[in-house]
C-alpha positions in Angstrom: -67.0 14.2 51.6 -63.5 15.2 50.8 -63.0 17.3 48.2 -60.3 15.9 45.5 -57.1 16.7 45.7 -56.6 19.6 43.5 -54.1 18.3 40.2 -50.6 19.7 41.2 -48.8 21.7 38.4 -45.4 20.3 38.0 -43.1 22.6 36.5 -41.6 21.5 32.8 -38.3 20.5 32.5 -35.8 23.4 31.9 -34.1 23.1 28.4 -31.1 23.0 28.3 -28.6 24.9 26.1 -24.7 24.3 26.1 -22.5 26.5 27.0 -20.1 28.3 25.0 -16.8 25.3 25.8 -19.4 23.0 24.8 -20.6 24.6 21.5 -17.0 24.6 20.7 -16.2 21.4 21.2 -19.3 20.1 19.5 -18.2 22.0 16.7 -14.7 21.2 17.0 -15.8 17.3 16.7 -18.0 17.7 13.7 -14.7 19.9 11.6 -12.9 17.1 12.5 -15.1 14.7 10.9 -15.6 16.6 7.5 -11.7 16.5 7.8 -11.0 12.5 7.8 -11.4 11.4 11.4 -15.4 10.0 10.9 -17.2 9.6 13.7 -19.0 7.1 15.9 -22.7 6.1 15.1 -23.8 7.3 18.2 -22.5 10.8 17.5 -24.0 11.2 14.0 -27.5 9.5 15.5 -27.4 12.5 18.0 -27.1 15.1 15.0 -30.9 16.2 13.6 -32.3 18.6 11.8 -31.8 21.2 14.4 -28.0 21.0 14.3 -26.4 24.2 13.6 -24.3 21.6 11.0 -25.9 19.4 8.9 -24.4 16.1 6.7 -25.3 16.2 3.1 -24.0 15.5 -0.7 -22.9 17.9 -2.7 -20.0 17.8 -4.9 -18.9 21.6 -4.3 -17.4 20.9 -1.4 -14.6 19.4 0.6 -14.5 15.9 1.0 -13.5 14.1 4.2 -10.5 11.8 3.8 -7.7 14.8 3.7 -6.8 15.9 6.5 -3.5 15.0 7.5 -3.2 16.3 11.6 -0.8 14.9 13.6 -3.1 13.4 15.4 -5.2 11.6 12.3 -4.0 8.3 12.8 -5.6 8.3 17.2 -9.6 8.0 15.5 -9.5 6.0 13.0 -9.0 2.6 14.8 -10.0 -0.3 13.1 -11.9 -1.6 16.4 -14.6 1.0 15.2 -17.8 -0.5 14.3 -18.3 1.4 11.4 -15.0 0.2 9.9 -15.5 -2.9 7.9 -12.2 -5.4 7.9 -12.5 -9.1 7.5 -10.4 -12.0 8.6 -7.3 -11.6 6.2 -4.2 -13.4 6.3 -2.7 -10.8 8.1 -3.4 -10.4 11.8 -2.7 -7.5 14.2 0.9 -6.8 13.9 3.5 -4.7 15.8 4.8 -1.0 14.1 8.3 -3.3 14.2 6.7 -6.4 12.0 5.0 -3.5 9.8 8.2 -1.6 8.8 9.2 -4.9 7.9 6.9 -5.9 5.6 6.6 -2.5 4.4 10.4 -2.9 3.9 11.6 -6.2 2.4 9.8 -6.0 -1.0 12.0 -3.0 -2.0 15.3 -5.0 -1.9 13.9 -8.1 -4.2 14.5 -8.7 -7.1 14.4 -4.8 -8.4 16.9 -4.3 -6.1 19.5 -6.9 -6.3 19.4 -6.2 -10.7 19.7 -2.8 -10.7 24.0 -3.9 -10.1 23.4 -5.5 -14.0 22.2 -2.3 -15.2 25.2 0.5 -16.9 23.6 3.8 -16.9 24.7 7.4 -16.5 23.8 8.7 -12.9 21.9 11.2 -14.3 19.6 8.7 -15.4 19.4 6.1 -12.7 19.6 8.8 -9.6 16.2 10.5 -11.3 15.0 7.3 -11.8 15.3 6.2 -8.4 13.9 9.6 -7.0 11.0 9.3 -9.1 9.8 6.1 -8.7 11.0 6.2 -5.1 7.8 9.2 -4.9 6.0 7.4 -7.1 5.5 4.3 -4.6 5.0 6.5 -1.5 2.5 8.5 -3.3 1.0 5.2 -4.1 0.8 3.9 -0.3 -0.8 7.2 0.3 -3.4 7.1 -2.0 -4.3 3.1 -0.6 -4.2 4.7 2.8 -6.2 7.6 2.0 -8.9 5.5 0.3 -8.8 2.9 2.9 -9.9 5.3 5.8 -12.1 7.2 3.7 -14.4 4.2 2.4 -13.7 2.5 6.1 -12.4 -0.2 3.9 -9.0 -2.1 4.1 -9.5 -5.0 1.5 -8.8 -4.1 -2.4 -12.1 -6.0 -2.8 -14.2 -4.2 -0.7 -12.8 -1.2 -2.2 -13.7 -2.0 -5.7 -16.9 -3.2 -4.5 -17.8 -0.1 -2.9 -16.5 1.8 -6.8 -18.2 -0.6 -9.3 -21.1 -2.2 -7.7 -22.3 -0.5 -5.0 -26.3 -0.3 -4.2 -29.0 -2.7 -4.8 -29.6 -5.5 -8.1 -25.5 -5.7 -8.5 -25.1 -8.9 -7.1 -24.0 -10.3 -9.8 -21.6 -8.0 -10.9 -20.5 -7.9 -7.5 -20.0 -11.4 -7.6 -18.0 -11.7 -10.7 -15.7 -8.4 -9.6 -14.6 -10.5 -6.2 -13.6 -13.6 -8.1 -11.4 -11.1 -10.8 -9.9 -9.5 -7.9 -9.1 -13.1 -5.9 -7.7 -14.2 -9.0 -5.5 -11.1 -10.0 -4.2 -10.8 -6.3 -3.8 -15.0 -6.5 -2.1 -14.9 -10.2 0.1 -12.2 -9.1 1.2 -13.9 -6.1 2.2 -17.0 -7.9 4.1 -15.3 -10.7 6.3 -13.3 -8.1 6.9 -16.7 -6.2 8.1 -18.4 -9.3 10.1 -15.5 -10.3 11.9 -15.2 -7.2 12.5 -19.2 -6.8 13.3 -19.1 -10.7 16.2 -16.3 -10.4 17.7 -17.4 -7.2 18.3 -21.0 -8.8 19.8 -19.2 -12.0 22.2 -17.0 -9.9 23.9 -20.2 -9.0 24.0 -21.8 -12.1 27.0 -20.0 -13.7 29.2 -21.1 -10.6 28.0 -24.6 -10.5 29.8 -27.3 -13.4 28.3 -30.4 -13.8 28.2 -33.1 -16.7 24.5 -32.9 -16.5 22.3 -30.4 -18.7 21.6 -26.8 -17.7 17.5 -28.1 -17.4 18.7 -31.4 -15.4 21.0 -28.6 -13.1 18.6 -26.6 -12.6 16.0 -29.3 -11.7 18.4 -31.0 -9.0 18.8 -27.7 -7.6 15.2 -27.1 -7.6 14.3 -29.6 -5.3 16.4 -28.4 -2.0 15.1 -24.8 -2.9 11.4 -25.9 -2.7 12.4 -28.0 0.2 13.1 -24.8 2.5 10.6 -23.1 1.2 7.7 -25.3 2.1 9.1 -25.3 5.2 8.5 -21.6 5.5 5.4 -21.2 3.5 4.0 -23.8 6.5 3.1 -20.5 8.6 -0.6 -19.7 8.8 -0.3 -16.0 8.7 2.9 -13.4 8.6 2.6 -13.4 12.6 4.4 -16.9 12.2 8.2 -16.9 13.4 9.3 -18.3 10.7 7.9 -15.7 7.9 9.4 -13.2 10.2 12.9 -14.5 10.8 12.8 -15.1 7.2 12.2 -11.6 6.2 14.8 -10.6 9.1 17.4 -12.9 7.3 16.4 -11.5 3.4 17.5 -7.9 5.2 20.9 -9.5 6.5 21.2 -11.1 3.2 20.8 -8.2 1.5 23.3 -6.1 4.0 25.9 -8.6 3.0 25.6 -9.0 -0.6 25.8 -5.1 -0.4 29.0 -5.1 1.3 30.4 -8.3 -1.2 29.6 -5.7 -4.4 31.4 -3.0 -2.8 33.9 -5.1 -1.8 34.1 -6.3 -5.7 33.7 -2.6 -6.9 36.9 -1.5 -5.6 38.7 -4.4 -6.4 37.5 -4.4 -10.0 35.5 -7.9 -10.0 32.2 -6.3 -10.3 30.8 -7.1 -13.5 27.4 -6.7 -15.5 25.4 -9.5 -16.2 22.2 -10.1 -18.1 19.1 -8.8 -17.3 16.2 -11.1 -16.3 13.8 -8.2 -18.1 14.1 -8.0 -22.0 13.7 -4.7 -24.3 16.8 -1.9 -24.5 19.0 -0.7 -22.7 17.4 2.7 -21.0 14.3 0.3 -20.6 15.6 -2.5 -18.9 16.9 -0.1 -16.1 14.1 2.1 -15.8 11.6 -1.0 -15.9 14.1 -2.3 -13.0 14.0 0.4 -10.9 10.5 0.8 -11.3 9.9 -2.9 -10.4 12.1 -2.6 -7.4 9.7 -0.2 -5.8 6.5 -2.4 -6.5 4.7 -3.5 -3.5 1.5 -4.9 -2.8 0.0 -5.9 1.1 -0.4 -2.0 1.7 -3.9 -1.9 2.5 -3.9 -5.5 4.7 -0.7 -4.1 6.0 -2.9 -0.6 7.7 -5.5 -2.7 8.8 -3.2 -5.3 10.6 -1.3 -2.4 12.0 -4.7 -0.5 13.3 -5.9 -3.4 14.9 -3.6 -3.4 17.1 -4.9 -3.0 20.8 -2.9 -0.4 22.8 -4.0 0.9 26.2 -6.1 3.5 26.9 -4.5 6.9 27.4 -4.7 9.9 27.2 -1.2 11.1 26.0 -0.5 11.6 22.1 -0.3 8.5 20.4 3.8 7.9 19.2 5.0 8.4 15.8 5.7 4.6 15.0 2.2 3.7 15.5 1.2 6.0 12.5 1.2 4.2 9.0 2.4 7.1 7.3 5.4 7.5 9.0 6.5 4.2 9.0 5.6 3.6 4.8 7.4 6.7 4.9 10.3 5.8 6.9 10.4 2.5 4.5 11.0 4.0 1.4 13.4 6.4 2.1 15.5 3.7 3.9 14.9 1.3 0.8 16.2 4.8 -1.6 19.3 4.9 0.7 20.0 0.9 0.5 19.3 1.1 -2.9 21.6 4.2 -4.0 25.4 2.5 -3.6 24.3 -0.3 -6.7 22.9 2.8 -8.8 26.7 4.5 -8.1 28.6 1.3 -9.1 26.7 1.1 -12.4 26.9 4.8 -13.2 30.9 4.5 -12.1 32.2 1.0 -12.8 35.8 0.5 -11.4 38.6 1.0 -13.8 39.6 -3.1 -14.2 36.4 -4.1 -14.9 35.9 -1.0 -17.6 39.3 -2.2 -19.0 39.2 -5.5 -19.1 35.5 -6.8 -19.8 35.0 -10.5 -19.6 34.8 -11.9 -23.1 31.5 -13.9 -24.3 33.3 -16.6 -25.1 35.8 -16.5 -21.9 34.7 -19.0 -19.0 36.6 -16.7 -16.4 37.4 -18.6 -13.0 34.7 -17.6 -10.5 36.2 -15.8 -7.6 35.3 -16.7 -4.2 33.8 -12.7 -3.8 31.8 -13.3 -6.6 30.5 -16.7 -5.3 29.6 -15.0 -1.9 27.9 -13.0 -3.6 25.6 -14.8 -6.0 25.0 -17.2 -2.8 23.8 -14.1 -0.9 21.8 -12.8 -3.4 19.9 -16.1 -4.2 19.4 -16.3 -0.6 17.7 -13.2 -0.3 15.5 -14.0 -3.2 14.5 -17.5 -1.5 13.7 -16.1 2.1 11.3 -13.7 0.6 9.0 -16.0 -0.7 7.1 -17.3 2.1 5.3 -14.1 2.8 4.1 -14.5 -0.7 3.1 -17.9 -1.0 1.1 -17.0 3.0 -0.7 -14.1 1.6 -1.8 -15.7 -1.8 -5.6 -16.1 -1.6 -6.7 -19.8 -1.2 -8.0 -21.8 -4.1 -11.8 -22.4 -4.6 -11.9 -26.1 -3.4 -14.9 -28.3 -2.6 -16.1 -27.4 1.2 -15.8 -31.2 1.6 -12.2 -31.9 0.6 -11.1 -28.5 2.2 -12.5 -29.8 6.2 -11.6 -33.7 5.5 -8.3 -33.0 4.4 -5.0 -33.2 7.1 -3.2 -31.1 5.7 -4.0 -27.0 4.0 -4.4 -28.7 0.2 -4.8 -25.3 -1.6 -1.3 -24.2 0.3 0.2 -27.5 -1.3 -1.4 -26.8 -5.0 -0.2 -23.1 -5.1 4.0 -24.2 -3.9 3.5 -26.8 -6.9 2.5 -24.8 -9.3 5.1 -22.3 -8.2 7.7 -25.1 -8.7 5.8 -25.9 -11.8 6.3 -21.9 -13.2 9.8 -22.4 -12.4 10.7 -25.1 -14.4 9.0 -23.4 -17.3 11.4 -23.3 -20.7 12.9 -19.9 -21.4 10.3 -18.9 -24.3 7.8 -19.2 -21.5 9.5 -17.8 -18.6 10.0 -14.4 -21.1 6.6 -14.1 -21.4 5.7 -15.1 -17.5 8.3 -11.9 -17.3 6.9 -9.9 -19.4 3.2 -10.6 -17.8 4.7 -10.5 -14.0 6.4 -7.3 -15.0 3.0 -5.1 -16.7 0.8 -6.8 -13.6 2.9 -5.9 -11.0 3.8 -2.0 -11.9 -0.6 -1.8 -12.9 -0.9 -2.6 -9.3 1.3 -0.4 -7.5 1.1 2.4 -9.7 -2.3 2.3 -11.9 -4.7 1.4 -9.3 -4.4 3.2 -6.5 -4.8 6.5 -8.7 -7.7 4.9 -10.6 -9.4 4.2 -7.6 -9.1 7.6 -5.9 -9.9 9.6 -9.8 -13.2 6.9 -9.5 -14.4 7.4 -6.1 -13.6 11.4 -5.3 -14.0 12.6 -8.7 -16.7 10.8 -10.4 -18.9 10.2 -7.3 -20.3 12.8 -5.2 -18.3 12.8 -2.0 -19.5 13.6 1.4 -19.4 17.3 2.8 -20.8 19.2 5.7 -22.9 22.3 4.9 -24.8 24.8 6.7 -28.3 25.3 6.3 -29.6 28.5 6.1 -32.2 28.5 9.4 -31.8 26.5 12.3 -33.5 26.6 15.2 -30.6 26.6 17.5 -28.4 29.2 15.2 -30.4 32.1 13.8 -28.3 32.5 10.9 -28.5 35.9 9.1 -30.6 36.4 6.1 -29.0 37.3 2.4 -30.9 40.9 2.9 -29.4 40.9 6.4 -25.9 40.1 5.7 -24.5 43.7 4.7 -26.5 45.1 8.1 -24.4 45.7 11.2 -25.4 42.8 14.1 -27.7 44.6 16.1 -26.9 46.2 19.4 -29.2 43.3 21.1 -27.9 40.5 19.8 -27.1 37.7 22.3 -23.2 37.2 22.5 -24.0 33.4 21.1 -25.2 34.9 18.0 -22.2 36.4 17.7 -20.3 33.2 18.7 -21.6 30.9 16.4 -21.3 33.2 13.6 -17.5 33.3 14.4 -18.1 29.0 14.7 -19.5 28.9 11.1 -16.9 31.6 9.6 -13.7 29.0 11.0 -15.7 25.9 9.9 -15.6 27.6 6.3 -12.3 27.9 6.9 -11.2 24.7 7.9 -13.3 23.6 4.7 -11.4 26.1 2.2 -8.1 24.6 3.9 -8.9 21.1 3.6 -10.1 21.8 0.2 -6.5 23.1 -1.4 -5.3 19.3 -0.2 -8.0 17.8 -1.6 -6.7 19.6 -5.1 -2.9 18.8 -4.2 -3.8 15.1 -3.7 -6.1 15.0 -6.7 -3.2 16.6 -9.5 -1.1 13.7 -7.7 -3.3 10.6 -8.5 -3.8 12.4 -12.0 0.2 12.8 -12.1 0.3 8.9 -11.3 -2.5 7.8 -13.9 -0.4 9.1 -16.7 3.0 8.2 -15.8 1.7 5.1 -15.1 -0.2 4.4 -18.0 2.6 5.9 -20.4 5.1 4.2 -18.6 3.4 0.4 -18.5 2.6 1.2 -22.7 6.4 1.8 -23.3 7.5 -1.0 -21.2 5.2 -3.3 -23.2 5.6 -1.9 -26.3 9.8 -2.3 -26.1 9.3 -5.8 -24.4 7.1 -7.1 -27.3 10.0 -5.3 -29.5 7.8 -2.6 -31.4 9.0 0.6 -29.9 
């Protein structure tokens, strides 16, 4: 009988540490995480609790979102699965298309009154600066939020602020229908605003037997004509939405080159202002509304969704959202800057001979040019409104049966409805448009950041004082030399740790810089919306 076969003894598998390149890297990876660029699942699932670097919450330290590297905006691709977007009304969109709608909100309205405005250039140059900042440092805030909270909807963002965890359904609930309302309302009053002005830049130039309301009704009609037309688009991909913003640009370009035509030539007069209060008020509260702009957050998302291919070369400046919100205002500054000249140095006919109040003057063909131009640009910019305006809660039943988008249809008629408003109401519509508008550029961004990175414990990565794979010196060990045995990883990895510190420290100082700017924003916006309000109503 055969003896068994004796049980072989197989040799256990070697364990295998990295190497120095590859402790480096790994480390690299996990300081580029604690500074904004988060990473995938899988890399965090293959962290435990033997990781020389560890993931906690405490509120000592550096939190992720602020690092600004050139190469921030290469990981932090929307495609990620741990980034949450929705369907929006915004779809991936070239850095071109971006710029443009980062663009054409700066030379609305704001823009096109600042010409009505007569103040000293000390005042409206500082005013333009400021606010100019003011609006970038907004953007930035949106965008820092946005890719720390791996967030790009405003309601998802106030979700994850006011009613995040478990039993908040309700107020989470009740917070999305304020925000789908406040986005809608706001949408509607701009819309009306815009088709309201550009009809009563025409009316001076237009003499009929009819009354001013009858005028402005007949010319009503053809306006909301072209503008349902427009608003027909699905999303701001639509051609027409874009050619329409294209041709507000032109519009604007010419109507720039009409009043400097009519500066020199001493036809360039002041008219009334669409925004009541005093004098340094109605300027300021001008120039601050001209740099109001909403869509920033859908905007980043639509521009990260984009999908480029795969390469390994650095990704170009115009595909990074900062540059081009950038590149926007300071172009929107420069197009803006010749109307805040002409108002601080009107031309010597128009300073000597003002038009009287009760003088009719014959309209000048410059002048008609120009009122056309600027009415134009006014109309062509409210199709990307009326596109992005949320849809209106209708029945499930009526909203599939229907042949045609009924809450697209209800929205243009009740802008059309807003626009034939009487003047007592359209003040107040102003008044309301005007406090709404500068709370959401200005208020909420900085409210949001002071909320989530102040007030909540942000994220940080620590280092534990034992690990397995790091013998990490002892407090009664620190002030010893390293021994004369100790392994050159040892060594290493205390040089990894001392740079990670580092890198912390660093990103720390901007976490500080970015923190006295939301703080600077909250209070200049706050004091700022109070005054406005206060000289509106008429008590300052």
């Amino acid at each position: 009988m055969a003896a068994p076969p004796a049980p072989s003894r197989t040799k256990p598998a070697a364990l295998v540490m990295p190497s120095d390149d590859d402790d480096m890297t790994h480390n690299r990876h996990l300081s580029t995480s604690s500074s904004g660029s988060f990473g995938s699942p899988a890399a965090l699932s293959a962290l435990d609790s033997s990781a020389p670097l560890i993931l906690v919450h405490e509120p000592d330290e550096d939190d992720t979102p602020f690092d600004f590297s050139d190469d921030e905006d290469q990981g932090d691709d929307l495609i990620s699965p741990i980034f949450e977007i929705r369907k929006a009304s915004i779809p991936p969109l070239p850095p071109s298309i971006v710029f443009l709608y980062l663009l054409t909100p700066y030379l609305k309205l704001g823009a096109l009154s600042i010409i009505n405005a007569q103040l000293p250039l000390k005042y409206g140059l500082s005013s333009l600066l400021v606010f100019a900042a003011l609006s970038a440092l907004a953007r930035q805030l949106w965008y820092m939020l946005a890719r720390y909270l791996r967030k790009a909807d405003l309601t998802d963002i106030v979700l994850d602020a006011f009613a995040k965890g478990r039993g908040k359904d309700r107020r989470r609930e009740i917070l999305r229908h304020v925000v789908r309302a406040g986005t809608g309302l706001l949408s509607v009053l701009t819309a009306s605003m815009y088709l309201r002005q550009s009809i009563d830049i025409l009316l001076p130039f237009i003499s009929t037997k009819f009354s001013p309301y009858i005028t402005r009704l007949i010319l009503t009609i053809p306006f909301a004509v072209v503008v349902s037309y427009l608003s027909s688009a699905e999303t701001l991909a639509s051609k027409k939405v874009v050619y329409a913003n294209w041709f507000s640009i032109g519009t604007y370009l010419s109507w720039l080159g009409c009043i400097s035509i009519a500066h020199s030539q001493g036809l360039l007069g002041a008219g009334a202002s669409w925004i009541a209060g005093g004098k340094f008020w109605q300027v300021t509260s001008t120039i601050s509304f001209a740099f109001c702009a909403s869509s920033t957050l859908p905007l980043y998302a639509s521009l990260k969704s984009v999908s480029y291919q795969m390469t390994t070369a650095k990704t170009p400046r115009s595909r990074s959202f900062r540059v081009l919100s950038l590149f926007s205002v300071v172009t929107a500054v420069l197009l803006l800057l010749p109307p805040v000249l002409f108002t601080a140095f009107p031309s010597p006919p128009a300073t000597m001979f003002p038009l009287l109040p009760q003088g009719i003057p014959t309209p000048h063909a410059l002048q008609i040019i120009s009122a056309s131009l600027s009415s134009a640009t006014l109309m062509l910019g409210i199709p990307s409104l009326i596109v992005t305006t949320p849809a209106l809660p209708l029945p499930e039943r009526i909203a599939h049966t229907a042949i045609f988008n009924i809450s697209r249809t209800l929205i243009l008629i009740i802008v059309i409805l807003l626009t034939l408003s009487p003047p007592d109401a359209s003040t107040i519509l102003n008044i309301v448009l005007v406090v709404m508008t500068l709370t959401s550029t200005y208020f909420l961004p900085a409210f949001f950041h002071i909320s989530i990175h102040i007030f909540k414990r942000p994220l940080a990565i620590v280092v534990p004082p034992r690990t397995p794979l790091l013998q990490t010196p002892s407090h009664s060990q620190t002030s010893l030399p390293p021994a004369p045995n100790a392994s050159p990883r040892a060594v290493h990895d205390d040089l990894l740790l001392r740079k990670e510190r580092a890198l912390q420290k660093r990103q720390f100082r901007k976490r500080i810089v970015w923190d006295v700017g939301a703080w600077v924003l909250l209070g200049a916006s706050v004091t700022w919306v109070a005054g406005a309000v206060c000289d509106l109503l008429g008590m300052w």
